[in-house]
Each structure stands twice: as structure tokens, then as C-alpha cells.
C-alpha positions, 0 to 999 in steps of 0.5 A: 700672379705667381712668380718662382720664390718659393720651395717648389723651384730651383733655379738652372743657373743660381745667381749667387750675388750678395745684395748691397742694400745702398747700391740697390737703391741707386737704381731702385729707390723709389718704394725701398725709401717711402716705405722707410719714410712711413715708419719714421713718420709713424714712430715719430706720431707714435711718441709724440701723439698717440701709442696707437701709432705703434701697430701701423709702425709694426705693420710697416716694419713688416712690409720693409722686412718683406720688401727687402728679403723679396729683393735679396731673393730675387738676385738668388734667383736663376743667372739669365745672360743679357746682351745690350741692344741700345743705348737710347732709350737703354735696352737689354736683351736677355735669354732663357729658356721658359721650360719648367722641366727637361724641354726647350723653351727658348725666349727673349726679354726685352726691357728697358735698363738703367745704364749707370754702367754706360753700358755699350750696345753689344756689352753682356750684362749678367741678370737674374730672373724670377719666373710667372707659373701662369697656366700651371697645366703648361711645360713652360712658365708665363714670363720671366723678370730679369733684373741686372745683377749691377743693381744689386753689387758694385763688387766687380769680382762678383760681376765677373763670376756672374758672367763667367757663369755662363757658357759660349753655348747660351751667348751664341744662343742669345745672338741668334735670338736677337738676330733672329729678331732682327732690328725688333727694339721693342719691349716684350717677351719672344718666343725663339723658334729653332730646330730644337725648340718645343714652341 
């Protein structure tokens, strides 16, 4: 699958969120500290058993480097408003429109969160989105991937900017999408049909 980190796309609204590599892995730990573990372990091998070691430790080093920079680029991405829609289990509900080009593509993502913020039901939260091409024939992309920008900072100062990036037009968008959707609390992605809408 192809997503949108590469020199072809630009994103509507950048996010310009600093990523903080300790704060990411609160929330995502679970791949950034195996991979960290695998070149301790093999260097460890390497100066102990065998210098052969040394090649995996390269190719691990690669793959954190390659890891890290996936991550840092991803919160480069496009700015994506979300509005808390639950507390239990934790959901987002985040807005964007899917047109690769001039045209209106509206959409909503819902997904599960981690709440360490204790976000509110009705709380924004400020996100950034990467894209899938899918059919490259289409005027709007396949799906989107949104990722809180909390994950990435606790500097409250860039949270704030990242909210404030957005204009009341795209918050009352996102409303009307979820009330569009009415009690829907379940994971996907929704197209969002309106008068202006090209669906």
C-alpha cells in the first residue's frame, strides 16, 4: 500500500509538530523498543560470539533509523481536526476531505484512541493524517491514517497551534459529519454526503 510520505504530495494543512521520541513511546512503544532491544542483543552477540553479528546490528540500526524518520514524517503530515465522540472504549472522530486535487471529498474517520489526556466526549483534539492512493485513477485517496498530535509532543504550546490551525468552517464541518452519522460509534471510514460534496 502506498500512503502519501513521499515528494509527489503536499499536505492542505501541515502539521508542524516537533516530535518528542519519549513521548511517542508512551503511547506507542510496542515496535520503537523490540527494535531497540534487537540491536542491543546483537551487539551484545557481536563482541561476545561471533563478528558476523555485526551485519544483523546493521540492518537492524537501518530499520530503527527508518522506523523513527517514518514516524517524524508522519506528524509533518496533513493537520486533521478530531472531536472526542467517547470515553469508553476512547474514539475520535476525525474530518478531512479525501480530494487528491481541487474537489470535495468530505470523510470521517473513526478509530480508537489512547486517552492519557482524559480527553472529554466533545473535547477537539488536533491530528495528523497520511493518505493511501489506492486506485491511482481516482480524484480522491483510499483512506487516511490519523494520529494524535498528543503522541508526538507534551508541549502545550504546540498543541495549541495545531488546534488553532484550523478554521470554525472545518469544526462545523466535522459536526455536521458526526451528526450526520448520528449514534454511529463504530470503527471506519465514512464518506460525508452534502450539497457540495463530489461522492
Amino acid at each position: 500500500m502506498k500512503f502519501t510520505l513521499d515528494n509527489d504530495t503536499s499536505p492542505t494543512n501541515k502539521s508542524e509538530i516537533i516530535l518528542e521520541p519519549l513521548n511517542w513511546l508512551k503511547y506507542k512503544s510496542g515496535i520503537a523498543i523490540p527494535l531497540a532491544l534487537s540491536v542491543l542483543i546483537c551487539t551484545y552477540f557481536t563482541y561476545s560470539y561471533n563478528k558476523y553479528f555485526f551485519i544483523a546490528v546493521l540492518v537492524l540500526v537501518l530499520i530503527n533509523v527508518f522506523y523513527w524518520l517514518r514516524i517524524k514524517e508522519h506528524f509533518k503530515a496533513d493537520s486533521t481536526p478530531a472531536i472526542v465522540i467517547s470515553e469508553t472504549p476512547p474514539l475520535l472522530a476525525v474530518y478531512t476531505n479525501m480530494a487528491k486535487y481541487g474537489d470535495y471529498y468530505p470523510a470521517i474517520k473513526i478509530e480508537k484512541f489512547i486517552n492519557k489526556n482524559n480527553y472529554k466526549i466533545g473535547s477537539k483534539v488536533a491530528t495528523a493524517s497520511i493518505y493511501s492512493v489506492g486506485n491511482e485513477e481516482n480524484d480522491y485517496w483510499a483512506d487516511f491514517h490519523p494520529l494524535p498530535v498528543n503522541y508526538a509532543t507534551s508541549n502545550e504550546a504546540q498543541l495549541n497551534f495545531s488546534l488553532l490551525s484550523f478554521s470554525e468552517d472545518e469544526w462545523q464541518e466535522l459536526q455536521a459529519g458526526i451528526n450526520q452519522l448520528s449514534a454511529t460509534k463504530t470503527e471506519g471510514l465514512y464518506k460525508i454526503t452534502n450539497s457540495s460534496s463530489c461522492w
